[in-house]
Phi, psi and omega in degrees: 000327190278286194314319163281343167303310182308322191286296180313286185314280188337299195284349157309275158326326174262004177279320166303318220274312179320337231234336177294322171304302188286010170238015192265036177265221199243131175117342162304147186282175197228153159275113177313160198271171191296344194266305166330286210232102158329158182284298174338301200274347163277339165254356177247339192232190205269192184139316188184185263254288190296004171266148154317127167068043172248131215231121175289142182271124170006275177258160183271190198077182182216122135300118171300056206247162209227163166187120190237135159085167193344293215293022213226015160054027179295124166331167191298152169082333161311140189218317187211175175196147192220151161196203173206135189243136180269194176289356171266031207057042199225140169286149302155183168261169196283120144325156195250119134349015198262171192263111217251311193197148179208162179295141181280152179101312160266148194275126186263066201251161181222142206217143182274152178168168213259132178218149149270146166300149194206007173183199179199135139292331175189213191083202175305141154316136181189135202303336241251349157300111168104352191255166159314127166208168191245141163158191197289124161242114148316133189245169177179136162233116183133179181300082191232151182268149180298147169059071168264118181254178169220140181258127185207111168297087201278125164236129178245169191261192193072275188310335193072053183259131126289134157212151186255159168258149177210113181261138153293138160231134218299161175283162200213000000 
């Protein structure tokens, strides 16, 4: 009896890693590093095939949506924010972030963290503009003069799709 409970647990256990093994062949995603996506949040919130409340979506594709300015619900000091969604909105992997050009004197940084969408670079059609979402946000700090911008190369994954940005930031 012990022995087959035991037979039971192991093969409980062993059913992600096999589905994780059969999914690392070609067109697989690589997993964003713990600083894109917390350990927390990979194991309690949603993003993917091995998460909680993760629903396979209808329709394929990923969207690309960003979010600036009031309505985008950023954190304090926050300016701009990018992530990728499938269609049902459920986050995707993170974009890799870099800073092309910034006001001298502020400091730039990107950090993962909850944004609304508020707009899409591509990808798929998708409903999801006005909704909640996750992925890299930009931040600046210090000391900046009015109608100062920061340039930023939003790179998303699977596709390698790049678009650059050029944000405004409030003076300082």
């Amino acid at each position: 009896m012990m022995r087959t409970d035991l037979r039971l647990a192991l093969a409980a256990l062993a059913l992600p890693l096999a589905l994780g093994a059969a999914a690392t062949g070609a067109g697989a995603q690589s997993l964003p590093t713990l600083e894109q996506y917390p350990l927390r949040e990979r194991i309690l919130g949603p993003g993917g095939a091995f998460f909680p409340n993760y629903v396979t979506p209808s329709q394929p594709g990923i969207a690309y949506v960003t979010g600036e300015g009031a309505r985008a619900g950023l954190p304090k000091g926050a300016v701009f924010a990018a992530g990728t969604v499938d269609f049902l909105c459920q986050q995707s992997q993170v974009p890799t972030i870099k800073v092309l050009a910034a006001p001298p004197g502020a400091k730039v940084s990107v950090a993962y963290g909850p944004f609304v969408a508020t707009g899409t670079d591509g990808g798929a059609a998708n409903p999801c503009v006005g909704r909640p979402a996750k992925g890299a946000v930009v931040s600046v700090k210090g000391r900046r003069a009015a109608n100062q911008s920061v340039t930023l190369r939003v790179t998303y994954p699977t596709l390698g799709a790049w678009y650059d940005h050029v944000v405004p930031v409030p003076a300082r």
